[in-house]
ZAGURO-551331 format. One record per residue (C-alpha): residue number from 0; x, y, z. Coordinates in steps of 0.001 Angstrom, whole numbers. Each point is the difference from the previous one (the first is absolute). Layout:
% residues N
ATOM pos       X       Y       Z
ATOM NUM       X       Y       Z
...
This chain:
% residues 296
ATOM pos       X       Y       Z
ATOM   0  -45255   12026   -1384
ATOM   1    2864   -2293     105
ATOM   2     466   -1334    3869
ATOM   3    3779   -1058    -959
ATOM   4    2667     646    3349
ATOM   5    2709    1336   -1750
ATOM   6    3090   -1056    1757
ATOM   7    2239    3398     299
ATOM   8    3503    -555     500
ATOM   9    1085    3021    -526
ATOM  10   -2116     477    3273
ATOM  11     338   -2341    2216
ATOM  12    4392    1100    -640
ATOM  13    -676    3229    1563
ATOM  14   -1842    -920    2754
ATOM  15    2649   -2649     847
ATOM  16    2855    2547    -362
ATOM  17   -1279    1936    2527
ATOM  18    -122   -3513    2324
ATOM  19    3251    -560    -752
ATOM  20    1034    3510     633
ATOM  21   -1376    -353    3167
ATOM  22    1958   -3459     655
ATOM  23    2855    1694    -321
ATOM  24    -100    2249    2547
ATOM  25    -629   -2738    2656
ATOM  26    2992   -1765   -1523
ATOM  27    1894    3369     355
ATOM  28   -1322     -12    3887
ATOM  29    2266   -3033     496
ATOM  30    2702    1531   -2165
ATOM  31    -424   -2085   -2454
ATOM  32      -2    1689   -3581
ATOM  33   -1022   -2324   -2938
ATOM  34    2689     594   -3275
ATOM  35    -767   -1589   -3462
ATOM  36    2860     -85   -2126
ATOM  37    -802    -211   -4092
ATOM  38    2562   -1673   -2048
ATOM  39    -124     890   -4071
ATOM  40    3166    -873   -2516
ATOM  41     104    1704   -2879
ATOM  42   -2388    2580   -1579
ATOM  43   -3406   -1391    -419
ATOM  44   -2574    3004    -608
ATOM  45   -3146   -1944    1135
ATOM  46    2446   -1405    3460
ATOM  47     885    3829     728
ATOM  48   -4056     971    -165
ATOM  49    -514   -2944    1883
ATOM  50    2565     627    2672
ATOM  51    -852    3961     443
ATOM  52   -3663    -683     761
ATOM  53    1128   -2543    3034
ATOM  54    2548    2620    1056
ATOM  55   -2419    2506     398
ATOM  56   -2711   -2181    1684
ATOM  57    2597   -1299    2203
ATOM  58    1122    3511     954
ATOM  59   -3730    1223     628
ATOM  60    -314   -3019    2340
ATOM  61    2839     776    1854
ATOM  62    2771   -2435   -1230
ATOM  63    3864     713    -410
ATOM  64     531   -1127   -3446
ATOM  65    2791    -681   -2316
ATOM  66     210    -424   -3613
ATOM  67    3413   -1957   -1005
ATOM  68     588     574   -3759
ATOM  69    2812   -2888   -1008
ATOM  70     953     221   -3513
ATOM  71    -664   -2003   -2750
ATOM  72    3193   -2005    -475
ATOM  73    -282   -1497    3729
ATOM  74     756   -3471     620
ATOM  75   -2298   -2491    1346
ATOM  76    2598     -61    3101
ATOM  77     343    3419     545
ATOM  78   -3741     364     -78
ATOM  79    -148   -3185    2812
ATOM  80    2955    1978    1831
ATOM  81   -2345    3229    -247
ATOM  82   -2858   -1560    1557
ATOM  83    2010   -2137    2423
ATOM  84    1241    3257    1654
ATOM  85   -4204    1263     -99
ATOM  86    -544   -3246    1924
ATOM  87    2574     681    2554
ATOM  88    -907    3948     799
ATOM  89   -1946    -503    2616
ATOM  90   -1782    3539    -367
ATOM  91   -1510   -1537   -3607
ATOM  92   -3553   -1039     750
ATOM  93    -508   -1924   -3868
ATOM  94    1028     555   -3542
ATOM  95   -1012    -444   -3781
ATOM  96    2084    -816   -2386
ATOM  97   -2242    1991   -3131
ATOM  98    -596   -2520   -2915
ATOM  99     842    -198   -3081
ATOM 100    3854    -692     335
ATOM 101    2397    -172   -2535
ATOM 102    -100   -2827   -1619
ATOM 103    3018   -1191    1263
ATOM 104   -1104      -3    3336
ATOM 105   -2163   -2887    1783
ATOM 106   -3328    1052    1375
ATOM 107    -504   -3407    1893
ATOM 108    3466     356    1556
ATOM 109    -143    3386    1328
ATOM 110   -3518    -763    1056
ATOM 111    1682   -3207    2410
ATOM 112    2864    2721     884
ATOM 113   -2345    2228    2342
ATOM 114    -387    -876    3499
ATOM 115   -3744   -1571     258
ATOM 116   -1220    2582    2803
ATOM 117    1702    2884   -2050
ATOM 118   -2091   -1188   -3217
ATOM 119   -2610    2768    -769
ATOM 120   -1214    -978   -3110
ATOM 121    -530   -3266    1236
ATOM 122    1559   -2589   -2514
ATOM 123    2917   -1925    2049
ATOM 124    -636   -3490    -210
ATOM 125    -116    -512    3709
ATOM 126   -3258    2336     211
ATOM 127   -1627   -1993   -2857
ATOM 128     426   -2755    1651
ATOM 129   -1804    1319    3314
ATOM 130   -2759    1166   -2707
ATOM 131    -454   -3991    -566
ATOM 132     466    -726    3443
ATOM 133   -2589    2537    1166
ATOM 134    1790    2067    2170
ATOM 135    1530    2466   -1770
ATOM 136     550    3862     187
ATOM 137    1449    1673   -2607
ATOM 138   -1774    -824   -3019
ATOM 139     711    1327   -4016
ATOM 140   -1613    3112      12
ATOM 141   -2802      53   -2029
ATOM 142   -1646   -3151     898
ATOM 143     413    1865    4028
ATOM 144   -1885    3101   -1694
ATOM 145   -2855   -1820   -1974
ATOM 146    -727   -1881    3509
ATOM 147      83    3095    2070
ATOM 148   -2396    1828   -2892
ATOM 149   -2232   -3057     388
ATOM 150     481     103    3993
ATOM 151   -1180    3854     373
ATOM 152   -2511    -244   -2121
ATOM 153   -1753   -2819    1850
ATOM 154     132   -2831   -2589
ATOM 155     183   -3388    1341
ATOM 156    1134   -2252   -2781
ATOM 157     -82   -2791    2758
ATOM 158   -1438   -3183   -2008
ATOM 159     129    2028   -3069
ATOM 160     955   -1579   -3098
ATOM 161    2771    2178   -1569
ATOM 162    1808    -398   -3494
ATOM 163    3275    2108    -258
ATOM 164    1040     537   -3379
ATOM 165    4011     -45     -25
ATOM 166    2705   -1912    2243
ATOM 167    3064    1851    -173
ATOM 168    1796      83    3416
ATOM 169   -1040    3310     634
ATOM 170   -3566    -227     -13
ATOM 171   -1564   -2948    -949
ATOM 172    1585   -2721    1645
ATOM 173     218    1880    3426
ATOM 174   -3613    1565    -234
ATOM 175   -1510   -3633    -820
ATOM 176    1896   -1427    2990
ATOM 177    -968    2959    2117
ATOM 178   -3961    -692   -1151
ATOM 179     651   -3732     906
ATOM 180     909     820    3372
ATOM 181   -2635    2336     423
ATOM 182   -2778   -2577    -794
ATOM 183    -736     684   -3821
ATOM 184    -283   -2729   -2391
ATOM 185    2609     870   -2824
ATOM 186     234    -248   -3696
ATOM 187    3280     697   -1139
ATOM 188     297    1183   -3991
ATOM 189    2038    1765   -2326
ATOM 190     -81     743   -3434
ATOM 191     660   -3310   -1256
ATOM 192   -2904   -2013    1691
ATOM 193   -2325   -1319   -1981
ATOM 194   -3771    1628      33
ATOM 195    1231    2500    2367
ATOM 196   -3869    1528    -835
ATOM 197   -1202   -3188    2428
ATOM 198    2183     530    3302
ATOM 199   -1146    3403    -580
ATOM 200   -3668     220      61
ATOM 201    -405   -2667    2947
ATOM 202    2352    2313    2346
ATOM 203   -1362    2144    2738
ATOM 204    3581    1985     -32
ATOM 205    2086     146   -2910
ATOM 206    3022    1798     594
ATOM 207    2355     688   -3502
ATOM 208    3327     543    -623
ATOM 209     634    -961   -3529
ATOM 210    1800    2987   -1588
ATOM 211   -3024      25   -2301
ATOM 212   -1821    2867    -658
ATOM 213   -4234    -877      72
ATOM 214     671   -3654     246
ATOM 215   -2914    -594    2026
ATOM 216   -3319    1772   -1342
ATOM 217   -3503      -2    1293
ATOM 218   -1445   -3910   -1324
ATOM 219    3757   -1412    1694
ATOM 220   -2425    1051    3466
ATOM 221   -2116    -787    2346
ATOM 222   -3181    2197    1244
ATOM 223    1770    1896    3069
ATOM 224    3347   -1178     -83
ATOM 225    2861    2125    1576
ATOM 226    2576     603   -2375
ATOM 227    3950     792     912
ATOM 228    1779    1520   -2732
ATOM 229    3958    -147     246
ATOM 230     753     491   -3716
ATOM 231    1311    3633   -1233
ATOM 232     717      17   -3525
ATOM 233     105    3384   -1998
ATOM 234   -1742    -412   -3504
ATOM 235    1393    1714   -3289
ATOM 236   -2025    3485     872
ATOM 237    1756     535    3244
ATOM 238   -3079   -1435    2164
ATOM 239    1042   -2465    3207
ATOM 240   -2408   -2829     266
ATOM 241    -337   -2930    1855
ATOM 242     -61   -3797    -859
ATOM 243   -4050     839     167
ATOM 244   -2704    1277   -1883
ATOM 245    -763    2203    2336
ATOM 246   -2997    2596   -1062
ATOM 247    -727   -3463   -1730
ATOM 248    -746   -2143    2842
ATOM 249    -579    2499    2479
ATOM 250   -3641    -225     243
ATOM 251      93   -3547     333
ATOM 252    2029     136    3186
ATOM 253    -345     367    3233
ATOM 254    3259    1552    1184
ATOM 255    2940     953   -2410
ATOM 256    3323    1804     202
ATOM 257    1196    2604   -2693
ATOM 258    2735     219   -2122
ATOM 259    1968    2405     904
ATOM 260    -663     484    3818
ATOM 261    -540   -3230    1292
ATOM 262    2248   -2716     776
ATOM 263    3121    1846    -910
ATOM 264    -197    2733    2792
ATOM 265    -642   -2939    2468
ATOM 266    3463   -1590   -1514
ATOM 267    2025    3571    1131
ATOM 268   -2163      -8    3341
ATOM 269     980   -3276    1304
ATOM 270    3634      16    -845
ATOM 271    -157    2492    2695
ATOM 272   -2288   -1413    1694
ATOM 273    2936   -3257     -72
ATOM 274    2677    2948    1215
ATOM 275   -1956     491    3338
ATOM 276    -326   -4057     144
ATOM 277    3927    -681    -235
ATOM 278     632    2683    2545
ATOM 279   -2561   -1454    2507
ATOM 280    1666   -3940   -1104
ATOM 281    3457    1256     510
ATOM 282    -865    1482    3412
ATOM 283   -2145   -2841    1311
ATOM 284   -3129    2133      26
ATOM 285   -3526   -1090    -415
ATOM 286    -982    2083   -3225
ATOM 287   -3657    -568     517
ATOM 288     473    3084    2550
ATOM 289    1029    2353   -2722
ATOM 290   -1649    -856   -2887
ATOM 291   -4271    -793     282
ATOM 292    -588   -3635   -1582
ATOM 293    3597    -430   -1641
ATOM 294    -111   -4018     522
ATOM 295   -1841   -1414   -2803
């Protein structure tokens, strides 16, 4: 029998909603009520999924929320002007702005537009930078949820060696830096690196987010290694998969998440998770009191 911890997401995402449910109400004892305003232009099918499953999570938790549909034919200033005014309503706890845009629309400007401690999905520049610095907060999402995953399950991946496959800025590069700072010896790759099959087998952790479906199999391993697997890819028969062969090198090991139900409910779990953090930033609160080992 296989002795393989598999890493439940899906989980862990319900457990936490109740915490955060709770953390609301104390907020709510000091009349403070968090509100996470989603941004979307234009008529995306995947965005409107996307948006309706935070809506209702947020609701269950006990945000307000508001869902600001701008159409397609915005302007870049109008969009600033739009989140400007979010910035400025002081009963606005943090907001998304739901990617993709239009393509005539800047993601990197709108991204430096939001007010830093207003920044739920964690990409302004200025908390980057405290990610480098070591002292940040509010951190991209996912790279927060594989680190609380890791965190309640009790792994340590203190002087670990880790390889993360991928460095876009919403995963890889934070999640590396995040590692770094954590005491992990990191291998960054990607799917131009050359004998990506060596970084792999000497890691302890390898962590992949490729867009790849089964780009790493069983001999790309290690005996017990803990696999992350960020990738979600849908093959040509309709199944969702990860970037990891995962009946494939799930015997090999020792602790693995699944595709779906792994890292993606811990992506939807910490954006609110990063709603209850701007409200206690905003309101010079210590957020340590409402939310059990939020500092990572």
């Amino acid at each position: 029998m296989s002795k393989t911890q598999v890493l439940d997401g899906k989980q862990l995402s319900l457990q936490l909603r109740e915490e955060y449910k709770h953390a609301v109400e104390k907020l709510k004892e000091k009349q403070i009520t968090p509100k996470l305003v989603v941004i979307t232009v234009g008529e995306d099918p995947a965005s409107k999924i996307y948006v309706g499953q935070k809506e209702k999570t947020a609701q269950y938790i006990g945000f307000d929320f508001e869902w600001l549909t701008l159409d397609h034919s915005i302007t870049q200033a109008e969009l600033h002007e739009t989140i400007e005014d979010l910035n400025d309503d002081p009963t606005v706890t943090g907001m998304i702005v739901q990617f993709p845009l239009p393509k005539h629309l800047s993601q990197v400007a709108v991204t430096e537009v939001i007010r830093p401690d207003k920044d739920v999905d964690g990409f302004h520049p200025y908390n980057m930078g405290k990610i480098v610095e070591g002292t940040g907060e509010l951190y991209p999402c996912t790279p927060r949820g594989i680190l609380r995953l890791l965190d309640r399950y009790n792994i340590d991946i203190k002087g670990k060696d880790v390889t993360v496959v991928g460095y876009s800025q919403i995963v890889g590069k934070p999640l590396s830096i995040l590692l770094a700072n954590m005491g992990s010896t990191v291998t960054i790759t990607h799917l131009l690196t050359r004998d990506l099959h060596q970084h792999l087998i000497e890691a302890d952790v390898v962590m992949v987010a490729a867009g790849s479906p089964h780009l790493v199999k069983e001999d790309d391993l290690k005996d017990g290694a803990i696999v992350i697997d960020v990738g979600i890819n849908r093959l040509d028969d309709g199944r969702l998969v990860g970037d990891v062969d995962y009946e494939g090198v799930f015997d090999k090991v020792s602790a693995i998440t699944p595709v779906p139900g792994g890292v993606g409910p811990m992506t939807v779990a910490m954006l609110m998770e990063q709603t209850i953090l701007c409200a206690c930033i905003q309101h010079g609160l210590n957020s340590e009191d409402y939310i059990d080992g939020v500092s990572l």
